[in-house]
Phi, psi and omega in degrees: 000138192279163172271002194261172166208145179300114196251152177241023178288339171261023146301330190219000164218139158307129179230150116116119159015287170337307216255122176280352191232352178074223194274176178283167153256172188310325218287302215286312177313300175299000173271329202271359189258306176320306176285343162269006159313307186290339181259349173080017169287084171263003174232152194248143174240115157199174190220144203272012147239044175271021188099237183233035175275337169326307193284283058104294181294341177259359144278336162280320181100084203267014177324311195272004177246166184264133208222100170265129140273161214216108150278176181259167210287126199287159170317120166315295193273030178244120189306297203246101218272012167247340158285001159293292182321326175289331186292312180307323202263348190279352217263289181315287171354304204273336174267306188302332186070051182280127134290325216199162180246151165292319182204151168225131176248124157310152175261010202192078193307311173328321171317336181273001171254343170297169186306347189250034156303284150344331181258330176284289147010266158341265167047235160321294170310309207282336164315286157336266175346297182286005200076027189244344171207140184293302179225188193211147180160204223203150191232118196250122166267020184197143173305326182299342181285288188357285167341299201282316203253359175306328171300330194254340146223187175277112158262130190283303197238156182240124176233116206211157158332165150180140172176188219278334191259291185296116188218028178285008193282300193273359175280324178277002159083018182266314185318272156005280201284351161281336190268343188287322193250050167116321215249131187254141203248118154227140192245153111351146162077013215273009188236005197011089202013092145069333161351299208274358186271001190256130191302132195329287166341334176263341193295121191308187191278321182310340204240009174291340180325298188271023178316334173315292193293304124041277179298331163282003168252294179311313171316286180319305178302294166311306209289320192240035163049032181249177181263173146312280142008313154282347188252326180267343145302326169316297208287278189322325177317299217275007194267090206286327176274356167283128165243002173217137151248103171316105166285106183268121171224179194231022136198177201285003182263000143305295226270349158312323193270340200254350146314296168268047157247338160323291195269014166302057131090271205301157172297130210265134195255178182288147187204022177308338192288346177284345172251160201220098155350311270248109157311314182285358154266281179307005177223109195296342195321300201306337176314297156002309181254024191270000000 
């Protein structure tokens, strides 16, 4: 069974730095499910604010895959937060052409601190309980949420950045202490949408801040004959407390290329010299403001 699962956000969005192509179309999604069928790739990542990637996986037809969701944020003005919650997931269910899901993740772990934490809880468990999701847990973008909601409920599952630049999952020693204590880690990012795959000359102007490291990857990448791709996959893959890296693409002849870049192998080298803290890098929301 591969480490990877397949991310849909670009099933249901234009995505990623990168993408040349825009949202997948049907004919191509079904080219692109088929080949992780063929490749042992069984879980699918998507979330009911990817567009119309749900609808889009339920028309093709997700039987043989293990399928995580994502709920959205919950509403200020909606009064009763377990029929939202029941509204959501029978809704996600019902575009998936689904009984039960594999994971439903809140997208937005602050929701568990507010006055409706507890009821959002409550919830999530009664979902669980009954059979409509295997597990439960949360999709993070900074480690530091851990510190605040790890305590407040029982978590299955963790979906968090992690990559060549971004290494806060395992630097703050929480990777480690989610696999000790149970909690299945599947990360994100590992290309930070698609950045690190693009040949120096291409990396836009706005990222000149970090021209070094720029020069220093494209440098690193020649000496040990590897592609990007093999090199920004080396790291989450080889990571023994990762147990899924979520991949996103925008055809099957990507998602072809970055599968055998999966299975490479080679003694895995260091590229440790590449991370960085620096918020206004590593975290795409702050790009914008570049």
């Amino acid at each position: 069974m591969s480490k990877l699962a397949l991310g849909t956000v670009q099933f249901g969005l234009s995505y990623g730095i990168a993408n040349q192509s825009g949202q997948v179309n049907l004919s191509e999604a079904r080219k692109i499910l088929e080949q992780a069928e063929k490749s042992k790739i069984n879980l699918l990542d998507t979330a009911i604010a990817y567009g119309d990637s749900e609808e889009l996986l339920g028309k093709i037809g997700v039987a043989e895959f293990n399928v995580v969701s994502k709920l959205p944020g919950f509403p200020t003005s909606f009064a009763d937060i377990d029929i939202w919650v029941d509204e959501q997931v029978e809704g996600s269910l019902k575009r998936l052409g689904r009984s039960s899901l594999y994971g439903l993740l809140l997208h937005r772990s602050e929701n568990l601190l507010g006055k409706s934490g507890k009821k959002l809880i409550d919830a999530l468990n009664r979902v669980k309980s009954n059979g409509l999701v295997q597990t439960i847990g949360v999709s993070i973008y900074d480690p530091s949420e851990l510190d605040e909601i790890m305590h407040l409920m029982r978590i299955d599952l963790v979906q968090a950045p992690l990559n060549v630049i971004d290494r806060r999952l395992e630097s703050s020693g929480w990777l480690v202490r989610l696999h000790q204590a149970g909690v299945e880690v599947h990360t994100r990012s590992a290309f930070l949408q698609g950045l690190l795959l693009m040949p120096r000359y291409k990396v836009p102007a706005k990222f000149e801040a970090w021209a070094t490291l720029w020069d220093s990857w494209a440098s690193e990448l020649e000496e040990s004959n590897l592609s990007a791709a093999e090199a920004c996959l080396s790291y989450p893959v080889s990571l023994p407390e990762v147990d899924r890296v979520v991949v996103g693409v925008d055809s099957v002849e990507q998602f072809k290329t970055l599968i055998a870049a999966s299975q490479n192998q080679r003694p895995h080298h260091d590229f440790s010299f590449m991370s960085s803290e620096d918020q206004m890098l590593i975290n795409p929301s702050n790009w914008s403001a570049l």
